[in-house]
VMD Tcl script that builds the backbone (N, CA, C; Angstrom):
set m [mol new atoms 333]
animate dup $m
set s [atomselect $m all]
$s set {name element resname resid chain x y z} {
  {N N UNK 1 A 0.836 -1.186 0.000}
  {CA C UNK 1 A 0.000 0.000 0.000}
  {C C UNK 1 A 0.870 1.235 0.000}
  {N N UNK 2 A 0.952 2.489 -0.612}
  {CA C UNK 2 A 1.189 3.085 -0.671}
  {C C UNK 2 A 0.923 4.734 0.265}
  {N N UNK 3 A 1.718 5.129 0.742}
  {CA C UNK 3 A 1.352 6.288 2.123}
  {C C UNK 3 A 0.210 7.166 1.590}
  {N N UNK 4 A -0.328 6.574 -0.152}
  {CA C UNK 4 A -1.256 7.779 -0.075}
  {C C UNK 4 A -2.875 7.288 -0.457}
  {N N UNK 5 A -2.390 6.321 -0.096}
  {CA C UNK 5 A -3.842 5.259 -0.601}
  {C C UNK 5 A -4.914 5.759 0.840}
  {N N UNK 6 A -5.884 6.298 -0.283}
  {CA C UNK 6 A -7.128 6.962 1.161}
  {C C UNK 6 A -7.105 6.042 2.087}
  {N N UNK 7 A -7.282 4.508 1.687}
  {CA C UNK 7 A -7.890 3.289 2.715}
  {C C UNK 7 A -6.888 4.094 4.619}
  {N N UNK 8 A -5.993 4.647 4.306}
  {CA C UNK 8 A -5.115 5.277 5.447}
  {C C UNK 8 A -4.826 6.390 5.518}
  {N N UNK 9 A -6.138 7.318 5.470}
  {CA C UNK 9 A -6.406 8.391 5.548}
  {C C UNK 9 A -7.197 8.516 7.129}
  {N N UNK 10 A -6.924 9.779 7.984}
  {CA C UNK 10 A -7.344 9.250 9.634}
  {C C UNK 10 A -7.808 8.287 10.020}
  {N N UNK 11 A -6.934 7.426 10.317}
  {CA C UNK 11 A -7.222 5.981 11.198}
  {C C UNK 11 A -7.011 6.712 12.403}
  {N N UNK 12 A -7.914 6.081 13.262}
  {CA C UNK 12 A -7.381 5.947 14.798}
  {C C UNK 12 A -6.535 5.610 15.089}
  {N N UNK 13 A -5.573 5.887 16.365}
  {CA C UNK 13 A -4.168 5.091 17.010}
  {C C UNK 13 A -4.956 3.948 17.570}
  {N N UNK 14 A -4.262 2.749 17.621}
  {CA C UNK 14 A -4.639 1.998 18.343}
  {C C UNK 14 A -3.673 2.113 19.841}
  {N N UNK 15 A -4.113 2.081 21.220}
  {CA C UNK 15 A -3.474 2.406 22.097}
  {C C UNK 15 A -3.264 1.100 22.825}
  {N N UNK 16 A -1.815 1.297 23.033}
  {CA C UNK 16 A -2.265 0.024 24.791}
  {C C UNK 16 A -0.993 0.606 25.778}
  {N N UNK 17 A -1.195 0.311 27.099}
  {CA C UNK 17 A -0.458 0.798 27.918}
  {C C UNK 17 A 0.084 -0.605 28.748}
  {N N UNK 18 A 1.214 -0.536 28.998}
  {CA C UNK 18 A 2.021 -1.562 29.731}
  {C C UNK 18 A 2.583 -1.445 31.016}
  {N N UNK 19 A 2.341 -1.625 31.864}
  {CA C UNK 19 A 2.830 -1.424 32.792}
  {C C UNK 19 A 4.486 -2.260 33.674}
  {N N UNK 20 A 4.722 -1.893 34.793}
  {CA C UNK 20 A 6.285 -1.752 34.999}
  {C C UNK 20 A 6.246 -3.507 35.154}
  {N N UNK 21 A 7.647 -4.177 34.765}
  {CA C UNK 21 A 7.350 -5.159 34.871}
  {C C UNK 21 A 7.882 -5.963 36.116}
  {N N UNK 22 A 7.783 -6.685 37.202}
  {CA C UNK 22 A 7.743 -7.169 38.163}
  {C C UNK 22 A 9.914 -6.898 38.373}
  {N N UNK 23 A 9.944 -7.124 37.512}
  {CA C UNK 23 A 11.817 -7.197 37.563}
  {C C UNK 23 A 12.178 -5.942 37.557}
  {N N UNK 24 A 11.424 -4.901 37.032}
  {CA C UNK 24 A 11.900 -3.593 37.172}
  {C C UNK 24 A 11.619 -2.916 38.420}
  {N N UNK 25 A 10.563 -3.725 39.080}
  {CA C UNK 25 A 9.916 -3.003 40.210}
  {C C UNK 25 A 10.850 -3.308 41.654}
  {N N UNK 26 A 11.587 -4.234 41.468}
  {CA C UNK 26 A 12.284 -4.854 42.760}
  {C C UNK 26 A 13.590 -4.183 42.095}
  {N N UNK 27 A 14.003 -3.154 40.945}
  {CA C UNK 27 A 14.762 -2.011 41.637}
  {C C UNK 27 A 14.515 -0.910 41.922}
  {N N UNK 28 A 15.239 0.160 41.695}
  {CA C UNK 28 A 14.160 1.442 42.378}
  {C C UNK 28 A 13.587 2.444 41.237}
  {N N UNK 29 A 13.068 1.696 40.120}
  {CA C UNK 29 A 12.149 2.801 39.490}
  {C C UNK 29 A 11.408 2.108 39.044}
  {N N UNK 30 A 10.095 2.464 38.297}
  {CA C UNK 30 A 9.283 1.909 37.371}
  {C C UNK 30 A 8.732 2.704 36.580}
  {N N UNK 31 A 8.671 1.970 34.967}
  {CA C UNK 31 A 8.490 2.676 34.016}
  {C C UNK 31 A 7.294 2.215 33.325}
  {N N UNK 32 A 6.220 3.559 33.111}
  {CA C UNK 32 A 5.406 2.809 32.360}
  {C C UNK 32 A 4.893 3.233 30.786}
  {N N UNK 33 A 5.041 2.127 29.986}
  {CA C UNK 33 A 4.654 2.128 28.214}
  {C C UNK 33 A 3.433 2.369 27.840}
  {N N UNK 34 A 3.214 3.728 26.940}
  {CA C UNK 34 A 2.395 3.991 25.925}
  {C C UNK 34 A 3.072 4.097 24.955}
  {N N UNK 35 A 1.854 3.053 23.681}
  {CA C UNK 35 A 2.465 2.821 22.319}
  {C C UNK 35 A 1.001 3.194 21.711}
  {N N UNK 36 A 1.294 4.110 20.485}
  {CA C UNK 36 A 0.475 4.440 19.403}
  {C C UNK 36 A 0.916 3.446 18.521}
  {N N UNK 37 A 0.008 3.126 17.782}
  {CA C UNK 37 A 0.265 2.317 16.547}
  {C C UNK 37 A -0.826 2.158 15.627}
  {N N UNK 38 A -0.689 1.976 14.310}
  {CA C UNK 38 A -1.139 2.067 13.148}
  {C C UNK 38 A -2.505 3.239 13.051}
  {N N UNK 39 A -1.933 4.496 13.144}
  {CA C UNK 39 A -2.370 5.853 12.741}
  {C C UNK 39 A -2.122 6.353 11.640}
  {N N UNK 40 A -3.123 7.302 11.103}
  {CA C UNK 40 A -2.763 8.014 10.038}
  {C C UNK 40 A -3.767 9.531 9.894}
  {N N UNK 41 A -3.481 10.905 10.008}
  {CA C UNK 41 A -1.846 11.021 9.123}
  {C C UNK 41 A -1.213 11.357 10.807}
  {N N UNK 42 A 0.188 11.754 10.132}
  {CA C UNK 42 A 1.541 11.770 11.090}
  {C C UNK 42 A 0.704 12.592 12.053}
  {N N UNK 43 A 1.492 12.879 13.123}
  {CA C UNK 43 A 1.173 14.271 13.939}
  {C C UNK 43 A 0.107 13.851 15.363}
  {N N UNK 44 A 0.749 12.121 15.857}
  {CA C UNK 44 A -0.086 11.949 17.746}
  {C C UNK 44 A 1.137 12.746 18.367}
  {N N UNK 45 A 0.205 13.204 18.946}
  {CA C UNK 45 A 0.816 13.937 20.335}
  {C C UNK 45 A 0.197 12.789 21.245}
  {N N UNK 46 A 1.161 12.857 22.602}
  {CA C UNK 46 A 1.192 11.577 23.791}
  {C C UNK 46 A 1.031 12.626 24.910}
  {N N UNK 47 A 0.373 12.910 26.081}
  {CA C UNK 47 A 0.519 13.516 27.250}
  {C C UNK 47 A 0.311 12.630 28.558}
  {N N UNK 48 A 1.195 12.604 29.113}
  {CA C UNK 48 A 0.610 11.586 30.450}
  {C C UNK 48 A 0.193 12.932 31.945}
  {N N UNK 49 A -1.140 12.421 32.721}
  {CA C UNK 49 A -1.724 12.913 33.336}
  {C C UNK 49 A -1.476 12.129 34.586}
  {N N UNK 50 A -1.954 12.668 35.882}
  {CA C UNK 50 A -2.437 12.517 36.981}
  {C C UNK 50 A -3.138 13.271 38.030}
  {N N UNK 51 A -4.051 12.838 38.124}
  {CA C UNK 51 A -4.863 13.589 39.046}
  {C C UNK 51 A -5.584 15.063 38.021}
  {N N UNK 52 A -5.406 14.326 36.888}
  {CA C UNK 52 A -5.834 15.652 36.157}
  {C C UNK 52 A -4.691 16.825 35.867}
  {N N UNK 53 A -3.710 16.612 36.136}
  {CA C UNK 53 A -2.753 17.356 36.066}
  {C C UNK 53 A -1.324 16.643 35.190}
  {N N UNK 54 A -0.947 17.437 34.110}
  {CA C UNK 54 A 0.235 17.227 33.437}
  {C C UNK 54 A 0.848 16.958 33.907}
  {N N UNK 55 A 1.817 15.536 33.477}
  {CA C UNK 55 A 3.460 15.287 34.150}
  {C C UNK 55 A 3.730 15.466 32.856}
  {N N UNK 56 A 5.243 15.942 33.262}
  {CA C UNK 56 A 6.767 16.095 32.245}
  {C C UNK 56 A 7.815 15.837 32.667}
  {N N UNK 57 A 7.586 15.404 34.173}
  {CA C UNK 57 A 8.976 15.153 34.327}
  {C C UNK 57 A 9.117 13.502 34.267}
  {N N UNK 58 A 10.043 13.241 33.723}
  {CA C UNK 58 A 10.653 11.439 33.713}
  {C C UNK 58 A 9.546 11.126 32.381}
  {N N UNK 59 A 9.447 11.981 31.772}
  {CA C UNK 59 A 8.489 11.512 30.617}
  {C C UNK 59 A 9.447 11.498 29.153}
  {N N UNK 60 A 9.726 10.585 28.395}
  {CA C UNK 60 A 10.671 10.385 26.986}
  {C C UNK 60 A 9.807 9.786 26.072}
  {N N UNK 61 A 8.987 10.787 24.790}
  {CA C UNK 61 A 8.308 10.892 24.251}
  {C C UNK 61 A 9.625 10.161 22.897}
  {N N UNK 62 A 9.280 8.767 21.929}
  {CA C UNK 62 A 10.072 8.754 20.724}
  {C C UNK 62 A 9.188 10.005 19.153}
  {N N UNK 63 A 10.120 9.363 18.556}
  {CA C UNK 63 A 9.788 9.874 17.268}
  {C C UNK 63 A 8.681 9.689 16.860}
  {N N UNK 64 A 7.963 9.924 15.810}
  {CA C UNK 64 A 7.434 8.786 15.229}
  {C C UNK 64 A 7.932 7.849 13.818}
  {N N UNK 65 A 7.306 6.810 14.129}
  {CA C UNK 65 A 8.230 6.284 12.512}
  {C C UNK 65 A 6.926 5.873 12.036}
  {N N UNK 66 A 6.859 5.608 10.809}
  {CA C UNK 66 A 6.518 5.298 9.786}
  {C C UNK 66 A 6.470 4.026 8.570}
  {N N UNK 67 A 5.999 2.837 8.575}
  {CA C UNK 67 A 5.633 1.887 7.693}
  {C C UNK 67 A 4.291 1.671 7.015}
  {N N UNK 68 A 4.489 1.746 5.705}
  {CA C UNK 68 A 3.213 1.653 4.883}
  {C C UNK 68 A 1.934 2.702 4.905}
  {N N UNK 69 A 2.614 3.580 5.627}
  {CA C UNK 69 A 1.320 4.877 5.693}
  {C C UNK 69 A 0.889 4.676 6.422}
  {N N UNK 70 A 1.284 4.121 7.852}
  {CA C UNK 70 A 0.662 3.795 9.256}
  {C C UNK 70 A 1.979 4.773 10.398}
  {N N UNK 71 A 1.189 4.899 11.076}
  {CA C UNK 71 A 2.863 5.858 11.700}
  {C C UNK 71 A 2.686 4.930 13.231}
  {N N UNK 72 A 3.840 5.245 14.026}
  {CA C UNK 72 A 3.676 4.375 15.888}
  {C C UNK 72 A 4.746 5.705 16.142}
  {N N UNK 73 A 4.407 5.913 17.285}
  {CA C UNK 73 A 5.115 6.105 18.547}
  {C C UNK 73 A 4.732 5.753 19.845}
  {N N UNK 74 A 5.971 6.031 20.443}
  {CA C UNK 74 A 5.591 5.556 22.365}
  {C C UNK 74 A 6.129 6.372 23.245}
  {N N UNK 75 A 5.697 6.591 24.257}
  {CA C UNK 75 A 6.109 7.477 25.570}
  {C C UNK 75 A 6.538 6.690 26.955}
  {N N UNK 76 A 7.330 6.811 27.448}
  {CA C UNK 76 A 7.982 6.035 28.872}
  {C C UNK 76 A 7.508 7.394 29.483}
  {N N UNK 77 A 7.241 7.102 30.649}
  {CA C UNK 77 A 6.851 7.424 32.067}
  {C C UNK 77 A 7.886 6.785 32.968}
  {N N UNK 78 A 8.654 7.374 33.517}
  {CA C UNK 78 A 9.494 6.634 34.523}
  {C C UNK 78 A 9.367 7.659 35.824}
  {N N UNK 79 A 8.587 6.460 37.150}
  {CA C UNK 79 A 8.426 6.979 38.641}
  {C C UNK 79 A 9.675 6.117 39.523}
  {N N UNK 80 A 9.562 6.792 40.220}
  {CA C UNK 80 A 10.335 6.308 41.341}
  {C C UNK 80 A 9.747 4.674 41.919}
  {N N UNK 81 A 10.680 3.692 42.516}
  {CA C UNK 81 A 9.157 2.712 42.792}
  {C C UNK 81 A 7.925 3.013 43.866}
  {N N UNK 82 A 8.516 3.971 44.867}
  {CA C UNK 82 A 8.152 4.378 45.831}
  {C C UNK 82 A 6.892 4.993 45.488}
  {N N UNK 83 A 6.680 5.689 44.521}
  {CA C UNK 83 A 5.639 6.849 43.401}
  {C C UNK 83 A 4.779 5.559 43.296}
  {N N UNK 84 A 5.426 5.000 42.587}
  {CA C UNK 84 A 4.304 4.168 41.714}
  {C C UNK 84 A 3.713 2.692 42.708}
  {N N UNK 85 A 4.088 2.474 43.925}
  {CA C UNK 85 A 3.504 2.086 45.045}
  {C C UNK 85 A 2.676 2.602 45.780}
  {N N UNK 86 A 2.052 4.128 45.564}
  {CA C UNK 86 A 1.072 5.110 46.147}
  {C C UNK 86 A -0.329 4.083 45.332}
  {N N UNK 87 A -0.180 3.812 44.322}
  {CA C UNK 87 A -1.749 3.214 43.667}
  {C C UNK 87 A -2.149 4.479 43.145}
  {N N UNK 88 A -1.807 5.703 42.147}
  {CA C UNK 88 A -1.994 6.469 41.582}
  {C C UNK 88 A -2.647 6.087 40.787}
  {N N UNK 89 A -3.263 6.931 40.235}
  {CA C UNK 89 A -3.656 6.511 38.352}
  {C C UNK 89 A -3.247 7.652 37.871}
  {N N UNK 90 A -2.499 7.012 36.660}
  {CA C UNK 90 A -1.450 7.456 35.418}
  {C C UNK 90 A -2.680 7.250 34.160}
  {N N UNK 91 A -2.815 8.207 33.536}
  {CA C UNK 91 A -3.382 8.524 32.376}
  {C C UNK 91 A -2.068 9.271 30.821}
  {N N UNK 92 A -2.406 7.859 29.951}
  {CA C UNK 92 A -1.733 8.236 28.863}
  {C C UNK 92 A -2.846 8.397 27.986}
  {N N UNK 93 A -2.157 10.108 27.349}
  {CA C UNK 93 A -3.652 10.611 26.643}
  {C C UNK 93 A -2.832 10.993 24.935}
  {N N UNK 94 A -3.673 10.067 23.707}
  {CA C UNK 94 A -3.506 10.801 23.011}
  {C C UNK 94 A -4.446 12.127 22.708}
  {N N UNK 95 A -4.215 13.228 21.746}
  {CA C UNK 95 A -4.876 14.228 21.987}
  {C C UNK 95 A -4.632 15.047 20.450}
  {N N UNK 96 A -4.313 14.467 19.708}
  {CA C UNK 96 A -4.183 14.774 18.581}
  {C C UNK 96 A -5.470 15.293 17.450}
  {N N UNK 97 A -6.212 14.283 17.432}
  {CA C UNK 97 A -7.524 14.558 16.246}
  {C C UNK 97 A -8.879 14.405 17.413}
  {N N UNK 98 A -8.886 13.228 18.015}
  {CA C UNK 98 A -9.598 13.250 19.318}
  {C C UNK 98 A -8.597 12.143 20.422}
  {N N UNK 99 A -9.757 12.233 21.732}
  {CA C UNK 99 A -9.069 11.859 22.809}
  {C C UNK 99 A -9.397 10.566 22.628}
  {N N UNK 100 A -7.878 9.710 22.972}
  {CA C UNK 100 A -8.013 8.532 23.798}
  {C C UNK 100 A -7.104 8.367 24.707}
  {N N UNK 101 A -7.635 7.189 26.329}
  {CA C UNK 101 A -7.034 7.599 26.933}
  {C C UNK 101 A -6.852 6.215 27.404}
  {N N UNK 102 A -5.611 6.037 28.177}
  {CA C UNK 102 A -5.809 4.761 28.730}
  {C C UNK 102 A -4.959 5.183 29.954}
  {N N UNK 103 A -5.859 4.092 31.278}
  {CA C UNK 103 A -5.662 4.399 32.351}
  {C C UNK 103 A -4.856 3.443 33.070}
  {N N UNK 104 A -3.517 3.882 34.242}
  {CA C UNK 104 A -2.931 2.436 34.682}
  {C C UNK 104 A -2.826 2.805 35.910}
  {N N UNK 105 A -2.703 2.039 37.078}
  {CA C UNK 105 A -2.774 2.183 38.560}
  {C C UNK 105 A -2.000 0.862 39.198}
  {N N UNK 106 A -1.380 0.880 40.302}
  {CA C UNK 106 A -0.519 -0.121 40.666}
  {C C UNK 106 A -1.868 -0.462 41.716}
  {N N UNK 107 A -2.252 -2.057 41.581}
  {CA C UNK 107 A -3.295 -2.357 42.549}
  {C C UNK 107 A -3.072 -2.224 43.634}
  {N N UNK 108 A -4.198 -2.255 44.546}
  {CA C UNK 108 A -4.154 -2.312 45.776}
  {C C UNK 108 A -4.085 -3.397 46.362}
  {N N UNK 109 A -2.906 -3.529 47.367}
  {CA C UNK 109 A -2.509 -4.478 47.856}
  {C C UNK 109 A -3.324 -4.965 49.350}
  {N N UNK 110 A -3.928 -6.115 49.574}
  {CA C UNK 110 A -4.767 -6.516 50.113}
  {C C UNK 110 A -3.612 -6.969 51.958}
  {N N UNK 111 A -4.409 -6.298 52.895}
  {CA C UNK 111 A -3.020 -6.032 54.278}
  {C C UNK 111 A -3.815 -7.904 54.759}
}
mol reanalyze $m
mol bondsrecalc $m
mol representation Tube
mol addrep $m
């Protein structure tokens, strides 16, 4: 297919969010993955939220790249482990053409 074939003319991102993985968490940070993938045209913006409020810090937004007229990028979130043991909820928002959002929270641990 070619980058200009309508059939990939505004697609939605498809989103998913990953959270820190058990080996990263038993050292002292945790990082968590938003990935855009197969969008069109170029131009997701990624914002991660909490509490309704913008984070930027420990946030490393990639490029985007580009195959077949589909574009991906991803954003790391990196907390402290200590942060991300509060049971926050972390909101990765795209915000580009419209909103999607996906939400992640470290469960609550049962005493």
């Amino acid at each position: 297919f070619a980058p200009s074939d309508s059939r990939f003319s505004n697609m939605k991102p498809s989103v998913s969010l990953l959270p820190p993985s058990s080996l990263q968490i038993s050292g002292d940070s945790a990082a968590l993955l938003c990935l855009l993938s197969s969008y069109s045209p170029q131009g997701a913006l990624v914002s991660w939220t909490l509490d309704g409020s913008e984070v930027t810090e420990g946030v490393v937004t990639s490029a985007e790249s580009e195959q077949d007229g589909r574009y991906s990028r991803s954003s790391v979130l990196t907390l402290s482990k200590a942060r991300w043991e509060e049971g926050e909820l972390y909101v990765c928002r795209e915000t580009t053409s419209s909103t999607f959002n996906c939400f992640i929270t470290e469960p609550v641990k049962e005493k």
